[in-house]
Chimera marker file (.cmm) of the C-alpha trace (Angstrom):
<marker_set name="trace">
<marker id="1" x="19.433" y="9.094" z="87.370" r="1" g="1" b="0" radius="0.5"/>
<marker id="2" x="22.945" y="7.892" z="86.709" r="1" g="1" b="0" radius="0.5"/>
<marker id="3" x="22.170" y="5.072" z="88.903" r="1" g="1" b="0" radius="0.5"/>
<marker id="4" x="19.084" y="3.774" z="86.533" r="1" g="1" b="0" radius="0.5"/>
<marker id="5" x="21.778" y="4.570" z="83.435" r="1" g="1" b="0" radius="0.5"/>
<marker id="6" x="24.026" y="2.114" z="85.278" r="1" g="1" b="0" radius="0.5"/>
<marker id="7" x="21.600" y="-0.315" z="86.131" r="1" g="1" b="0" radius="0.5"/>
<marker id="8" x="20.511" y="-0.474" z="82.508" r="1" g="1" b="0" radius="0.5"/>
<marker id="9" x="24.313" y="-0.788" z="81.617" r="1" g="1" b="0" radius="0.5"/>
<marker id="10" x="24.719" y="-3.831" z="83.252" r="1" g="1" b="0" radius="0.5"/>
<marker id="11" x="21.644" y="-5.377" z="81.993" r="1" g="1" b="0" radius="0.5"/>
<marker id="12" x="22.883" y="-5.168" z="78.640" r="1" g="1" b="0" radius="0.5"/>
<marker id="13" x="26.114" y="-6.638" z="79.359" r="1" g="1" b="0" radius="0.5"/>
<marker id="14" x="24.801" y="-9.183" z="80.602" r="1" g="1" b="0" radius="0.5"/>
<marker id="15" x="21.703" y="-9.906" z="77.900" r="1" g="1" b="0" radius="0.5"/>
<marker id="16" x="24.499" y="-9.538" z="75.474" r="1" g="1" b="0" radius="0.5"/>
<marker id="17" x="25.015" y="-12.968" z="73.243" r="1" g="1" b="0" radius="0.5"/>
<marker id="18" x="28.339" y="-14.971" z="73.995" r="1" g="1" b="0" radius="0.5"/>
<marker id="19" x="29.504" y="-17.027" z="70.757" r="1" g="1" b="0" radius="0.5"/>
<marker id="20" x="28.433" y="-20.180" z="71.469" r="1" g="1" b="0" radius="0.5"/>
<marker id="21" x="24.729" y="-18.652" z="71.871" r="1" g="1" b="0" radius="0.5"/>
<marker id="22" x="25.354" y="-16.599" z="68.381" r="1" g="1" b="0" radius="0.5"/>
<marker id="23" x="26.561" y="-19.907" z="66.990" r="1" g="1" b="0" radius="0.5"/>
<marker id="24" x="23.346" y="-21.561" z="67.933" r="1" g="1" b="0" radius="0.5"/>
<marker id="25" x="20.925" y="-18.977" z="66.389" r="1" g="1" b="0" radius="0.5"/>
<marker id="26" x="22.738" y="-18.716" z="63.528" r="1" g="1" b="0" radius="0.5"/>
<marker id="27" x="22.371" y="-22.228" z="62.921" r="1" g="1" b="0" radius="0.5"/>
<marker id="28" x="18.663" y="-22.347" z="64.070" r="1" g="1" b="0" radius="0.5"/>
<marker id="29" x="18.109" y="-19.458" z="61.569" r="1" g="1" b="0" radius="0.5"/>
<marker id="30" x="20.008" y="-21.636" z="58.842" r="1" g="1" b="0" radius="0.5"/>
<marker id="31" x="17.472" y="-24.534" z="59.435" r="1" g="1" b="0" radius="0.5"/>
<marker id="32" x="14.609" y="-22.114" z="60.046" r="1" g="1" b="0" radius="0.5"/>
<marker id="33" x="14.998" y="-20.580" z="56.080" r="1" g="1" b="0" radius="0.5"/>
<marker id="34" x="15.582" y="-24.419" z="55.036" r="1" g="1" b="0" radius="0.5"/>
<marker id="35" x="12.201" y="-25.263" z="56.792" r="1" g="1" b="0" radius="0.5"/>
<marker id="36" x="9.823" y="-21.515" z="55.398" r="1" g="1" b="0" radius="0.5"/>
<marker id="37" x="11.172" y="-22.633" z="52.150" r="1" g="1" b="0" radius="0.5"/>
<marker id="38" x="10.852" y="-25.956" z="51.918" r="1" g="1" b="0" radius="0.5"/>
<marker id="39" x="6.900" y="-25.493" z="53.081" r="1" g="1" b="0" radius="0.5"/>
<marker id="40" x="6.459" y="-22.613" z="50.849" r="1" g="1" b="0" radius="0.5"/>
<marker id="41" x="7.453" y="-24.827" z="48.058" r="1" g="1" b="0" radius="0.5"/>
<marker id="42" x="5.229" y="-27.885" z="49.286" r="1" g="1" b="0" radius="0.5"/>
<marker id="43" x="1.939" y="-25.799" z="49.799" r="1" g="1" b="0" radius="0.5"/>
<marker id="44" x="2.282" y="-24.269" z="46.299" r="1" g="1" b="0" radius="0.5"/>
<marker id="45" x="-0.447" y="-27.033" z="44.785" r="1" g="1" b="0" radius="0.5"/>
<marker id="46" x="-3.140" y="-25.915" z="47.771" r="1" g="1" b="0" radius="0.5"/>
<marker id="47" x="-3.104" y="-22.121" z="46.946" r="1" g="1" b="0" radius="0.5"/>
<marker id="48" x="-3.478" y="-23.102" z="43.004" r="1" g="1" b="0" radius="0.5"/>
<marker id="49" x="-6.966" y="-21.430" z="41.980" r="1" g="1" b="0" radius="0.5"/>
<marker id="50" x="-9.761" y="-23.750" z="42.174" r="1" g="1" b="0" radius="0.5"/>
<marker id="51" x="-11.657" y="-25.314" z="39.366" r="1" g="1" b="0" radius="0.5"/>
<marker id="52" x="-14.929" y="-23.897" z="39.006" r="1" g="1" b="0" radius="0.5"/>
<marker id="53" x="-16.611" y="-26.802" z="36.678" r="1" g="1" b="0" radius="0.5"/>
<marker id="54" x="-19.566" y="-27.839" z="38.500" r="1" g="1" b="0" radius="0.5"/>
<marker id="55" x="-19.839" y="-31.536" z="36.472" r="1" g="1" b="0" radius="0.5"/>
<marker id="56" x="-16.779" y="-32.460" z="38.428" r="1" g="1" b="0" radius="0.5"/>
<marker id="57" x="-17.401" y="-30.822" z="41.751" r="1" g="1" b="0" radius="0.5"/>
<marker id="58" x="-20.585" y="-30.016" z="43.485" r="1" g="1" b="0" radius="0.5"/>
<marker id="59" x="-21.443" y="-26.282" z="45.039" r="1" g="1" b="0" radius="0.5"/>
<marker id="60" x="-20.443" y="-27.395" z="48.476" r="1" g="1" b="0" radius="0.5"/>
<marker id="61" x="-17.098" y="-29.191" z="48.011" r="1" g="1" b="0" radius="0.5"/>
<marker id="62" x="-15.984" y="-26.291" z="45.212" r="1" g="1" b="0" radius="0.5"/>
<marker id="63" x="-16.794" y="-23.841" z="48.352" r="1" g="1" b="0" radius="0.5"/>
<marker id="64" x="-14.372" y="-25.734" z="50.680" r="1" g="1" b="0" radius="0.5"/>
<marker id="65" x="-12.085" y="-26.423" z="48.273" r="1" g="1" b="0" radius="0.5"/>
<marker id="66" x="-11.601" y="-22.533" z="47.813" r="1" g="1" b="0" radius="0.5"/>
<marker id="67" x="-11.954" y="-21.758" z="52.120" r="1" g="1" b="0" radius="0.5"/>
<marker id="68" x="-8.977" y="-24.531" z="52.076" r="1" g="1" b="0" radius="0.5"/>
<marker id="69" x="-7.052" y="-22.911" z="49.295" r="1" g="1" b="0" radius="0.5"/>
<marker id="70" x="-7.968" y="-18.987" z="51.053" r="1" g="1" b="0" radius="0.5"/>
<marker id="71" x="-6.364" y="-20.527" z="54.142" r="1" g="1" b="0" radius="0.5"/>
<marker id="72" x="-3.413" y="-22.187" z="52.382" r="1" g="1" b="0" radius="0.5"/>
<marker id="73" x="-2.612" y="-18.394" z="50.492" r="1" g="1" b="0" radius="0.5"/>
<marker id="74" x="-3.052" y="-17.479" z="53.992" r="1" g="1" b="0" radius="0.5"/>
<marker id="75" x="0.066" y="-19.716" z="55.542" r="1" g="1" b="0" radius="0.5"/>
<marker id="76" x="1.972" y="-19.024" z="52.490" r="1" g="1" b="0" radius="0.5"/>
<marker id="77" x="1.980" y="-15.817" z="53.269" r="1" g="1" b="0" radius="0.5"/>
<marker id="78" x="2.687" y="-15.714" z="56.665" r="1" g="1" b="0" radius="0.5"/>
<marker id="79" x="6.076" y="-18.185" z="55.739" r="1" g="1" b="0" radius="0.5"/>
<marker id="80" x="6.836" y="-15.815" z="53.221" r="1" g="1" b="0" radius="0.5"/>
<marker id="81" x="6.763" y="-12.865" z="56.071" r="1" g="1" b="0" radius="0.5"/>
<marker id="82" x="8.300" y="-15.291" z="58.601" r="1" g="1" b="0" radius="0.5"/>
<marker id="83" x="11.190" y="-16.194" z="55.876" r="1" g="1" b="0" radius="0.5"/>
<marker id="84" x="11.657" y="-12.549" z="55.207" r="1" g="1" b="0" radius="0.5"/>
<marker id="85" x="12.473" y="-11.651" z="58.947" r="1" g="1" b="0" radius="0.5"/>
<marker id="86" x="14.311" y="-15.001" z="59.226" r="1" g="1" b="0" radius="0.5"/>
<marker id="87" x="17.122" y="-13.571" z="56.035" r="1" g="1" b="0" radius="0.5"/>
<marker id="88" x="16.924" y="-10.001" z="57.634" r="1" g="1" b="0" radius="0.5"/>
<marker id="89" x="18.274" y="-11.258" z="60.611" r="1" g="1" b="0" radius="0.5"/>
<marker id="90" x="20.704" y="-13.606" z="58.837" r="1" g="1" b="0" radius="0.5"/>
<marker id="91" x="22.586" y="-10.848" z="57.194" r="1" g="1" b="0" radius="0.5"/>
<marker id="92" x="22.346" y="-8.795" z="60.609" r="1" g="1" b="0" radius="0.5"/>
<marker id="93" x="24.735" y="-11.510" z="61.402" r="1" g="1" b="0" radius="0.5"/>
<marker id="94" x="27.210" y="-10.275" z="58.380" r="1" g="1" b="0" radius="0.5"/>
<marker id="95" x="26.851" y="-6.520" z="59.803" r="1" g="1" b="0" radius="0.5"/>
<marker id="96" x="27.719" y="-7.954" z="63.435" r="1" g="1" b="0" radius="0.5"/>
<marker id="97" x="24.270" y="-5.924" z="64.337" r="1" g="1" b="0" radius="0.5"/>
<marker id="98" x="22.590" y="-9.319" z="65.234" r="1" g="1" b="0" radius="0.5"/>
<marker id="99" x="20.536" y="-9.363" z="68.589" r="1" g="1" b="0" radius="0.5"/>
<marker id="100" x="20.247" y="-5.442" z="68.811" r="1" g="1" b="0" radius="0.5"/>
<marker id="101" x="17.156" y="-4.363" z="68.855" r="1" g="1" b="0" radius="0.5"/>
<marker id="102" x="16.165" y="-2.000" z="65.576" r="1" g="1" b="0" radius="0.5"/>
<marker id="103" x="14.432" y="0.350" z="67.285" r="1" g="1" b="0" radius="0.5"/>
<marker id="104" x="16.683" y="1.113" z="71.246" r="1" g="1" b="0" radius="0.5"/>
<marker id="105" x="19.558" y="-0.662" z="69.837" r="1" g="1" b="0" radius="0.5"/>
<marker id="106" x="20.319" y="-2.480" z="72.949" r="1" g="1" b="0" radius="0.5"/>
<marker id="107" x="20.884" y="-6.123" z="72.876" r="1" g="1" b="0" radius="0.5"/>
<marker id="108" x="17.443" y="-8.006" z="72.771" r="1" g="1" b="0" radius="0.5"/>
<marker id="109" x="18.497" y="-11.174" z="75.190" r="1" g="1" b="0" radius="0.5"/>
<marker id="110" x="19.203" y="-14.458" z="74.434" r="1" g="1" b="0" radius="0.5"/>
<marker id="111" x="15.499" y="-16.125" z="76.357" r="1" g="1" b="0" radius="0.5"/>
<marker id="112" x="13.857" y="-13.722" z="73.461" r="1" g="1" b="0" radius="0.5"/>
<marker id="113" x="15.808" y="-14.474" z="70.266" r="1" g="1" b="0" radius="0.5"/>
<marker id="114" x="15.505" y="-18.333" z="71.649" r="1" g="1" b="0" radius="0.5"/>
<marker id="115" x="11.960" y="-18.663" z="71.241" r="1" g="1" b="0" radius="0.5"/>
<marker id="116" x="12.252" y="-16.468" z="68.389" r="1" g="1" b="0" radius="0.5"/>
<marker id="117" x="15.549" y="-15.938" z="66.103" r="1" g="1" b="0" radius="0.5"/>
<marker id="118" x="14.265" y="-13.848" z="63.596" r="1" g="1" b="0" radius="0.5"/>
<marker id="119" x="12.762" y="-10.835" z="66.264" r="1" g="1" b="0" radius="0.5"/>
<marker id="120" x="14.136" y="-7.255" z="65.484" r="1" g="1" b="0" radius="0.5"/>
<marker id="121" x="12.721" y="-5.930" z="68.764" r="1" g="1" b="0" radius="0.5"/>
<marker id="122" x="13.477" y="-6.254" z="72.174" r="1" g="1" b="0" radius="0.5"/>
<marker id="123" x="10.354" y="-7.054" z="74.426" r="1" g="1" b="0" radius="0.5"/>
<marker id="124" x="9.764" y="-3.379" z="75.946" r="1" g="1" b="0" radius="0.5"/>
<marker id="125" x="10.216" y="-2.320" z="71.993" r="1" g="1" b="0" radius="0.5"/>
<marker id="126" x="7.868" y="-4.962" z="70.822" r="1" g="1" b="0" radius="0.5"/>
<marker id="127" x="5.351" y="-4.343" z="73.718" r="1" g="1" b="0" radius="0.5"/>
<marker id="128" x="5.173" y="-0.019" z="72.363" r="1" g="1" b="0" radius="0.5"/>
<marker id="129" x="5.293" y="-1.364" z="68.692" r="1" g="1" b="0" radius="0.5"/>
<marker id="130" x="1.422" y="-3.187" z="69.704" r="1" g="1" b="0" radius="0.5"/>
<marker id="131" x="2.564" y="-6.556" z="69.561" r="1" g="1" b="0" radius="0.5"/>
<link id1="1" id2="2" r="1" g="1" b="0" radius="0.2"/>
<link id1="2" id2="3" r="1" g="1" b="0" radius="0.2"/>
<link id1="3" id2="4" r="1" g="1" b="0" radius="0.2"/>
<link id1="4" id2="5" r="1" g="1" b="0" radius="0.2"/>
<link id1="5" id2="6" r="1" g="1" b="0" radius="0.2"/>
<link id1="6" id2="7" r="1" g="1" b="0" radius="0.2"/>
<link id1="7" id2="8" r="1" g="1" b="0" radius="0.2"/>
<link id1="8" id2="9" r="1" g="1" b="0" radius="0.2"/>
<link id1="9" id2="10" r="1" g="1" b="0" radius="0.2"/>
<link id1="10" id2="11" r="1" g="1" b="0" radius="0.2"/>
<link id1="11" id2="12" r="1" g="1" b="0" radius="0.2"/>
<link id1="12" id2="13" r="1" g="1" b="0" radius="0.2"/>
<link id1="13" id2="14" r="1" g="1" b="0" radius="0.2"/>
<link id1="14" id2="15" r="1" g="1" b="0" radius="0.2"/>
<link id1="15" id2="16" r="1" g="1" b="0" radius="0.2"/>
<link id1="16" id2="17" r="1" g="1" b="0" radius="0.2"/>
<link id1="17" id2="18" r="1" g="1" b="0" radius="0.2"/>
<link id1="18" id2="19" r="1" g="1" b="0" radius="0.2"/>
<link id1="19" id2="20" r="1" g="1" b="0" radius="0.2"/>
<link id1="20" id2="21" r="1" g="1" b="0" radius="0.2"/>
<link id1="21" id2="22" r="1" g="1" b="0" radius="0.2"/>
<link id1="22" id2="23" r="1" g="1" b="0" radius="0.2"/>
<link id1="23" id2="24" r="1" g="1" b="0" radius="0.2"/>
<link id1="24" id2="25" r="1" g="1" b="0" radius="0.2"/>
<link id1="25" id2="26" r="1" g="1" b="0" radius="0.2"/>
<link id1="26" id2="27" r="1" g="1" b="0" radius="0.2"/>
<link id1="27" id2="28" r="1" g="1" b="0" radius="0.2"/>
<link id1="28" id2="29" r="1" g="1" b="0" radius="0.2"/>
<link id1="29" id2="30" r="1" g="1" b="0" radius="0.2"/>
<link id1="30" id2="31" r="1" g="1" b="0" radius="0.2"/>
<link id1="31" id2="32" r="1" g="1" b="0" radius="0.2"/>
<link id1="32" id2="33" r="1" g="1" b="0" radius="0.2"/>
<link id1="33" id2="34" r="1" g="1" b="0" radius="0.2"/>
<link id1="34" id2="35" r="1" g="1" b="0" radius="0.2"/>
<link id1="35" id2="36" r="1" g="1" b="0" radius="0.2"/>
<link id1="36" id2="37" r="1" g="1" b="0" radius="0.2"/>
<link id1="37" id2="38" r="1" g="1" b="0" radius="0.2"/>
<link id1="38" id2="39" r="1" g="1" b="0" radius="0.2"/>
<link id1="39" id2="40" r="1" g="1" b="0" radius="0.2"/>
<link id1="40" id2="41" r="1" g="1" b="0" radius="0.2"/>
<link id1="41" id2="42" r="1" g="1" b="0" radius="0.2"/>
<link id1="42" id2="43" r="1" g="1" b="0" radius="0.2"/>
<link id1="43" id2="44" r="1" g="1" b="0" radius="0.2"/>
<link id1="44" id2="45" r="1" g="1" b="0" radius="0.2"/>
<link id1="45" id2="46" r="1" g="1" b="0" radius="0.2"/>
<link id1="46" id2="47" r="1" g="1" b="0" radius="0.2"/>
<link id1="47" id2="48" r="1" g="1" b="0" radius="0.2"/>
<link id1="48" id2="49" r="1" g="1" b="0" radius="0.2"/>
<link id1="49" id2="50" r="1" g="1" b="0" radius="0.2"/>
<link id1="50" id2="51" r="1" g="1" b="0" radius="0.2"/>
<link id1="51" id2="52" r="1" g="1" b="0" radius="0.2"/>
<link id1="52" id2="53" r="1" g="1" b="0" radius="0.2"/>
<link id1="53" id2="54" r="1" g="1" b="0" radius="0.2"/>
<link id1="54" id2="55" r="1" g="1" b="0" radius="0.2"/>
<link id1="55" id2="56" r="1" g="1" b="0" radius="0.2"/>
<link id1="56" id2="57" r="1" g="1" b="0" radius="0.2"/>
<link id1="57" id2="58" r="1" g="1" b="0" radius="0.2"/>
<link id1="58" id2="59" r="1" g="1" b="0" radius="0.2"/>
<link id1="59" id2="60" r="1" g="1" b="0" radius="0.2"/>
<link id1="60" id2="61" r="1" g="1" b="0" radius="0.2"/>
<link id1="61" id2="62" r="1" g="1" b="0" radius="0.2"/>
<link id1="62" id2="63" r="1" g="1" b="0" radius="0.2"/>
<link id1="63" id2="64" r="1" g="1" b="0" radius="0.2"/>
<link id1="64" id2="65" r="1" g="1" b="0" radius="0.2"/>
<link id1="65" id2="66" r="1" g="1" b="0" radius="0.2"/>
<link id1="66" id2="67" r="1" g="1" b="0" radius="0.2"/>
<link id1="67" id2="68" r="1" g="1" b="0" radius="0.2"/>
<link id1="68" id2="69" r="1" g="1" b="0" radius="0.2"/>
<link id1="69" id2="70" r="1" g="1" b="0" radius="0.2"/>
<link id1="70" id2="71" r="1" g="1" b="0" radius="0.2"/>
<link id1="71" id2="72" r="1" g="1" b="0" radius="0.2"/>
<link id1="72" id2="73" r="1" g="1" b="0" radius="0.2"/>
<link id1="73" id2="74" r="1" g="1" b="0" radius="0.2"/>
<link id1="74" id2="75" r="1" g="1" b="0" radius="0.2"/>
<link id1="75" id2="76" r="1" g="1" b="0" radius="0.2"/>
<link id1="76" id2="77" r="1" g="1" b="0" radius="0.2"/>
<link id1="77" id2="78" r="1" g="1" b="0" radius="0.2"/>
<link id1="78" id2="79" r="1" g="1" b="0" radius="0.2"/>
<link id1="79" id2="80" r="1" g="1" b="0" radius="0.2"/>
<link id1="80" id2="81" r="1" g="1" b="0" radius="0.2"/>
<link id1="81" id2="82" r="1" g="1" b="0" radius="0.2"/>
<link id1="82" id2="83" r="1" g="1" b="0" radius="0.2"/>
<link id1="83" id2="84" r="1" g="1" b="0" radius="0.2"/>
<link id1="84" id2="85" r="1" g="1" b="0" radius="0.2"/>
<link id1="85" id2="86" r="1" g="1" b="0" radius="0.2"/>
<link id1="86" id2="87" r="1" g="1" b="0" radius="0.2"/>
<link id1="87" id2="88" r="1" g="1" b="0" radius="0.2"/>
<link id1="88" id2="89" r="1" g="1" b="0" radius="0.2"/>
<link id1="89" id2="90" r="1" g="1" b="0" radius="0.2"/>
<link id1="90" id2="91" r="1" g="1" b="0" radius="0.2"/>
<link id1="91" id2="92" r="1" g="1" b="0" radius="0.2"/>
<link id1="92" id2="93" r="1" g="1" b="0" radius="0.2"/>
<link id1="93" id2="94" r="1" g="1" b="0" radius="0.2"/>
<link id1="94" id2="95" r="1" g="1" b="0" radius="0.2"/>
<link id1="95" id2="96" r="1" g="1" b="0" radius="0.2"/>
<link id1="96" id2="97" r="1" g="1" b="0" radius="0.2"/>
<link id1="97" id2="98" r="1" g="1" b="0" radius="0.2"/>
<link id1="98" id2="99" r="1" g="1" b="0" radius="0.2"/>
<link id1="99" id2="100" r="1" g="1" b="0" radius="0.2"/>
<link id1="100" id2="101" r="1" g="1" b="0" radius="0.2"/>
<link id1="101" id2="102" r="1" g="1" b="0" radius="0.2"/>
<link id1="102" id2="103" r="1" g="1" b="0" radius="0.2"/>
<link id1="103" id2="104" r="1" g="1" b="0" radius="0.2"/>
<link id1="104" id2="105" r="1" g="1" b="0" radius="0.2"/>
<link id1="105" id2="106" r="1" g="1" b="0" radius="0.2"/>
<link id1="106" id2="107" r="1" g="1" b="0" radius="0.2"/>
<link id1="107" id2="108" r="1" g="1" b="0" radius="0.2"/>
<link id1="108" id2="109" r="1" g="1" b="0" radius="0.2"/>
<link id1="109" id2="110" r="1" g="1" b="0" radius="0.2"/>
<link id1="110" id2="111" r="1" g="1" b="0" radius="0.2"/>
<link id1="111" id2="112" r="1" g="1" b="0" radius="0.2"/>
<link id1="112" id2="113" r="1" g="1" b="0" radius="0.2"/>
<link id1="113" id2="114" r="1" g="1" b="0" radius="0.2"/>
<link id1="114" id2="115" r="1" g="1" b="0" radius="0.2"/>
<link id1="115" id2="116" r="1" g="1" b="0" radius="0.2"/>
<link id1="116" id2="117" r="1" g="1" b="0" radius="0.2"/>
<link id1="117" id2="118" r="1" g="1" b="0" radius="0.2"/>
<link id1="118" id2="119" r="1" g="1" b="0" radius="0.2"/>
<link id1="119" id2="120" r="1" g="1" b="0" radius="0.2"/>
<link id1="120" id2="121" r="1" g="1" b="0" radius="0.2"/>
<link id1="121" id2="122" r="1" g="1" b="0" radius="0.2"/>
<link id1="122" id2="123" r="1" g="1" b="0" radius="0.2"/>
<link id1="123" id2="124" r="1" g="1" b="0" radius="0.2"/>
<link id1="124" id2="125" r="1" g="1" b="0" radius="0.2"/>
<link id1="125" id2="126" r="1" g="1" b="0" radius="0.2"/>
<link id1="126" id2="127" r="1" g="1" b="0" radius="0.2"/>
<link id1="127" id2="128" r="1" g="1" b="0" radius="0.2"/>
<link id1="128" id2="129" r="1" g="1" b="0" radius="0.2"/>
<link id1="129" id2="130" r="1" g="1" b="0" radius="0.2"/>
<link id1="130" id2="131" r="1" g="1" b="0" radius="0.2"/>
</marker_set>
């Protein structure tokens, strides 16, 4: 048993983020919350209700106006999620808890927070969590 303990030791020392690799995320995070904002702002117009005045539009194009504006609310709200995670993890930064995972609290790996900056979980935490 101690053996495993040790093994999984030295996996987290060396999944543990070196500064230059913080550096990088933090930055990517910076330009991430630029990007989720700057969308969120630019889609506003598309997930404005739809006019329902039937002299100006006809039955069919009002419908796929609002499946187009459902979809746009859609996005927004998935930036607005994304954007959430994205300042979560930005002040996990300021609490020098950044790239532990919230649920094991052992360090999540730089290959993970790569393709992802903003993820709270390590893999084998994500993977229980259903997704």
């Amino acid at each position: 048993m101690a053996r495993l303990d040790d093994t999984k030791s030295a996996t987290a020392k060396m999944e543990e983020l070196s500064e230059e690799q913080e550096e990088e995320l933090r930055g990517r995070l910076g330009e991430l919350v630029a990007e989720l904002e700057r969308g969120i702002h630019d889609s506003a117009g598309a997930a404005a209700p739809v006019v329902l005045d039937q002299s100006s539009v006809g039955r069919l194009s009002r419908m796929d106006a609002m499946q187009q504006q459902a979809m746009a609310k859609a996005t927004r709200e998935k930036a607005r999620l994304r954007l959430g995670q994205c300042k979560v993890a930005l002040s996990a930064f300021e609490r020098g808890e950044y790239g532990l995972c919230r649920k094991c609290e052992e360090p999540i790996g730089y290959p993970r927070l790569s393709a992802k900056p903003e993820a709270p979980f390590c893999v084998e935490c994500q993977r229980g969590a259903g997704g």
